[in-house]
DRENLO-936870 format. One record per residue (C-alpha): x, y, z; residue in one letter. Coordinates in steps of 0.2 Angstrom, whole numbers, plus 5000, padded with zeros to 4 digits. Example, Ala and Ser with C-alpha at 12.3 -4.5 7.8 and 13.67 -1.06 7.14 Angstrom:
BEGIN
506249785039A
506849955036S
This chain:
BEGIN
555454385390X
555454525375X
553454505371X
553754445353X
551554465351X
551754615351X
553354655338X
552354695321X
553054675305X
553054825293X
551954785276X
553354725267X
554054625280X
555854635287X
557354565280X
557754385282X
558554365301X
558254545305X
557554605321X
555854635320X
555154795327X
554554815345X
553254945340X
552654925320X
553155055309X
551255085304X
550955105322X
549855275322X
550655385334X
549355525344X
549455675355X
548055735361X
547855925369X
546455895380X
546555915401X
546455745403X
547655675390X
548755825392X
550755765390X
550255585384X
550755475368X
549755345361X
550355215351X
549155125341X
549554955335X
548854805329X
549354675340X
549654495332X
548854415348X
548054475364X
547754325372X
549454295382X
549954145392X
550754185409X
552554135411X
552753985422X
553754085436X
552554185438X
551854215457X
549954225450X
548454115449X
548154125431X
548654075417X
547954175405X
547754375401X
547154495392X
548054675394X
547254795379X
548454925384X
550454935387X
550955075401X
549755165413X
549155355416X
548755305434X
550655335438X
550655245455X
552355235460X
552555055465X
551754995450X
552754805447X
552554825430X
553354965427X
555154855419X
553854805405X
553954955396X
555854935394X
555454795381X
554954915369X
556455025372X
555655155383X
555955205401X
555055115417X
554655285424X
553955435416X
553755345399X
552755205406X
551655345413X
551355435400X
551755345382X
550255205382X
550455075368X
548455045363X
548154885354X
546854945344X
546154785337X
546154695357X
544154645352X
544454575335X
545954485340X
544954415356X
543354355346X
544754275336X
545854155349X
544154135359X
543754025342X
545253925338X
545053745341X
546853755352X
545653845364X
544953765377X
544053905387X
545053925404X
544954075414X
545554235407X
546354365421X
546254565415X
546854705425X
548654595430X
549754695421X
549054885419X
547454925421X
546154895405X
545055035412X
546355165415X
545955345408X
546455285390X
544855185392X
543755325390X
544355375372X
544855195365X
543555075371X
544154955368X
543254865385X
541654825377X
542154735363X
543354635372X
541954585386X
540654555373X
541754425364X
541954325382X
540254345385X
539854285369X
541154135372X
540454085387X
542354105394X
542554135414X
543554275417X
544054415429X
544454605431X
545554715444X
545354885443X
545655025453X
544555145439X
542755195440X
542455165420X
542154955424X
540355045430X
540055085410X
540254925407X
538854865417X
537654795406X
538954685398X
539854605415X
538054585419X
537654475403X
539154375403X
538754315423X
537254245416X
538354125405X
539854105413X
540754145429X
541254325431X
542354415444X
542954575449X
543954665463X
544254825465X
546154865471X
546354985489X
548054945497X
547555125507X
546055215514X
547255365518X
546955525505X
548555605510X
549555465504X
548455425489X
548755585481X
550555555482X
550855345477X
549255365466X
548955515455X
547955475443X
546855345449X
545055395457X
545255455478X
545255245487X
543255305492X
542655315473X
543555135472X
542355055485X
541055165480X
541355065462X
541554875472X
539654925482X
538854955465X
539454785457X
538954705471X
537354785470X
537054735452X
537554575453X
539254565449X
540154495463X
541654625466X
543154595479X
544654705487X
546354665484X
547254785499X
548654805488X
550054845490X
550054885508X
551655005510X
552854965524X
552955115536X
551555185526X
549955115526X
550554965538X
549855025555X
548554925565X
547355095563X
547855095545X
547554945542X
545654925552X
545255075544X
545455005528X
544454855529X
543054935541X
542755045524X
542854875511X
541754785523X
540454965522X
540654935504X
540054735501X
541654655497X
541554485495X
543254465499X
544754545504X
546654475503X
547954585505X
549954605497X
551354675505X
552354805493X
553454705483X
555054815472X
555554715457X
556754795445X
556254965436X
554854975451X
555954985464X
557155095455X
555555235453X
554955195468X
556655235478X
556655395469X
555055465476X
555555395493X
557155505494X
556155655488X
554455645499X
555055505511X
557055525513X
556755465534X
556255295525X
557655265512X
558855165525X
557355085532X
556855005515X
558254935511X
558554855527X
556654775523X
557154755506X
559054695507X
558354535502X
557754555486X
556054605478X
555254565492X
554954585511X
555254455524X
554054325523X
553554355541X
553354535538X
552054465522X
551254335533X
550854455548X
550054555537X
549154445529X
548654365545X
548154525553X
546954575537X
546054395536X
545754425556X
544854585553X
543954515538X
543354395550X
542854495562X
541954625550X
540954515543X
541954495525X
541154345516X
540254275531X
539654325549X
540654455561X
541154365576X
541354535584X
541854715580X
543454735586X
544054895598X
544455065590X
546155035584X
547555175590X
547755315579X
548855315565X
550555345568X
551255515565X
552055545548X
553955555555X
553555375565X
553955215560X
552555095560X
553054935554X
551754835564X
């Protein structure tokens, strides 16, 4: 899939049967010298459509996205999107990082496909693909326009985030849950610091994240956790794994589902590379897990999954605690294996 939307014509248009540009050549190109933005391109554009129909083999609920921005500053090393970027002819590791394509007009274009008859007002995911309220967020805003135009609409939809900037939006989320049915979910795969620093650079520390999923919760908004990914050998422990949802349960969660770390192409590539730097007693453990694919074992997954949902139950996540369970063991060492 080569995201045609997003290839723009130049004002006069191409030549017949020529290929059409993955970025437009009126495509206003910034550098910004502040701390924050410091090393980063933005590519403004004005995208044809932002309103995108998930392919059908796609492994997601949805059918439908919003993605206002292309690349992400939070760098997390895993990211699955990563092989996106190479569609527009850049790199799926430091570029997708660092050179963020900013559909400038995402609000306009919104109000727009909300209102065309083909429309018929199903469930719009944001936050599937990059994250809309990554540090680019704070300079573009292109959030509140986007959110009033749903709201406005009366169209469901959804956010995953794992940025504290959804909080300025408050007011908005707030009026569009009095029209239509909003969610939102705050993504932790990890409650460990040390390893947060490293797989996740630029996002806020996992504490800030449920501090974020408490005060939706607290204004209304129901918020969830996706524990995702959780990282074999990394953040797979029983401790690990109770200390993260003891936390989400502290913060309110509605809900909490967790993913096991999966490597597609242009991911995993990146992904390996950190792993031989910061990890090298993990590289021939990974690909024995991963010999099979994007994926790990399906028993590997399910286990996972069967061991969070347990202590969902038992903290109380979307119900009554059947008990508290018993002080987990502590997290194995750094130079130990810990897959379950």
């Amino acid at each position: 899939m080569r995201w045609d939307h997003l290839r723009l014509d130049a004002e006069s248009g191409p030549e017949p049967g020529a290929a059409q540009p993955l970025i437009e050549r009126g495509a206003v190109t910034r550098t910004i010298d502040t701390p924050e933005f410091r090393g980063m391109t933005f590519f403004e554009i004005r995208a044809r459509t932002v309103v995108n129909k998930v392919p059908a083999a796609s492994r997601v609920p949805f059918r439908w996205t919003i993605n206002p921005y292309r690349g992400c500053s939070h760098a997390c090393v895993y990211c699955f999107a990563r092989k996106t970027h190479e569609y527009l002819d850049m790199d799926a590791g430091a570029d997708f990082d660092s050179r963020i394509v900013v559909k400038v007009n995402a609000a306009e274009r919104v109000r727009a496909e909300l209102a065309a008859p083909r429309w018929r007002g199903e469930h719009i995911a944001m936050g599937t693909n990059v994250d809309c309220y990554q540090r680019a967020e704070g300079r573009y805003r292109l959030m509140p326009g986007v959110l009033a135009a749903l709201r406005d609409a009366a169209n469901p939809f959804s956010i995953l985030t794992k940025g504290s900037l959804i909080l300025r939006d408050l007011p908005l989320l707030q009026e569009a849950a009095a029209r239509t049915e909003v969610g939102a979910a705050v993504s932790v795969g990890s409650v460990d610091t040390d390893l947060w620093k490293q797989v996740e650079p630029g996002t806020p520390p996992p504490r800030r994240r449920l501090e974020v999923c408490a005060a939706l919760n607290d204004a209304g908004v129901g918020c969830g956790v996706l524990m995702g990914p959780v990282m074999p050998y990394l953040s797979d422990s029983p401790a690990q794994l109770e200390a993260a949802v003891r936390q989400i349960a502290d913060a309110g969660a509605t809900s909490v589902s967790a993913i096991t770390l999966h490597l597609r192409p242009g991911a995993r590539e990146w992904f390996l590379a950190w792993l031989r730097e910061h990890r090298p007693d993990l590289v021939v453990p990974y690909a024995r897990l991963y010999r099979g694919g994007a994926y790990a074992p399906r028993d590997y997954q399910e286990a996972i999954s069967r061991r969070v949902r347990d202590l969902a139950a038992a903290y109380g996540i979307g119900g009554r605690a059947r008990h508290r369970p018993a002080p987990a063991p502590p997290p194995a060492r750094p130079h130990q294996l810990s897959l379950l």
